[in-house]
N, C-alpha and C positions, 0 to 999 in steps of 0.2 A: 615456456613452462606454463603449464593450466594453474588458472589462480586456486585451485584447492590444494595442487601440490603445492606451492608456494606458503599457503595459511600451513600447510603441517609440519612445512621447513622451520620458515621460523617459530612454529610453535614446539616445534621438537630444541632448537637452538635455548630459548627461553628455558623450555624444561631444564635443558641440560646445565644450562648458568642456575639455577634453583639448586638441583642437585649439587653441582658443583660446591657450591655455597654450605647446604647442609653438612655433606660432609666433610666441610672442613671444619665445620661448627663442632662437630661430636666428640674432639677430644678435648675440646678448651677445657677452661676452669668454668667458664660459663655455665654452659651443658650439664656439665657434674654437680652445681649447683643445684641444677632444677629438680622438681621432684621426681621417682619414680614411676608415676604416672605419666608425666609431661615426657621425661627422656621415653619411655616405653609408645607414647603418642607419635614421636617424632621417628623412632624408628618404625612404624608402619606408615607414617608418611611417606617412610625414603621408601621404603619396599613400594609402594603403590605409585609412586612417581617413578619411578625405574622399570617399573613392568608398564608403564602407561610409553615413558620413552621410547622400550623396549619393540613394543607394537606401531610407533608411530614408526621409528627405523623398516623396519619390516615393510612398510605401506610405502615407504618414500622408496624401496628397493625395488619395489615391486612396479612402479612407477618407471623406473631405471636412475635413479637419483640416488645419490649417495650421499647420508645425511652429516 
């Protein structure tokens, strides 16, 4: 495997244990603590790590790898 597809494997894996993480974060009591601002922050986080994952899948297919 070419080491750029390798840097986007696991950098898509990471992504994904991130994401993973968040959303599991967003129904706690935690979460609902935070302010309106902070929780509204965090969901365009998710949106923009998800479309960033989203694009790395894509490159790693295009590659012939399956992420």
């Amino acid at each position: 495997m070419e080491p750029h597809v390798e840097r986007m494997l696991q950098e898509a894996k990471e992504l994904k244990a991130k994401i993973d993480k968040l959303v599991d974060f967003l129904p706690t009591d935690k979460f609902k603590s935070l302010s309106q601002a902070e929780q509204d922050l965090l969901g365009i986080q998710l949106n923009a790590m998800t479309a960033y994952f989203g694009a790395l899948c894509v490159r790693l297919r295009m590659t012939g790898v399956e992420p």
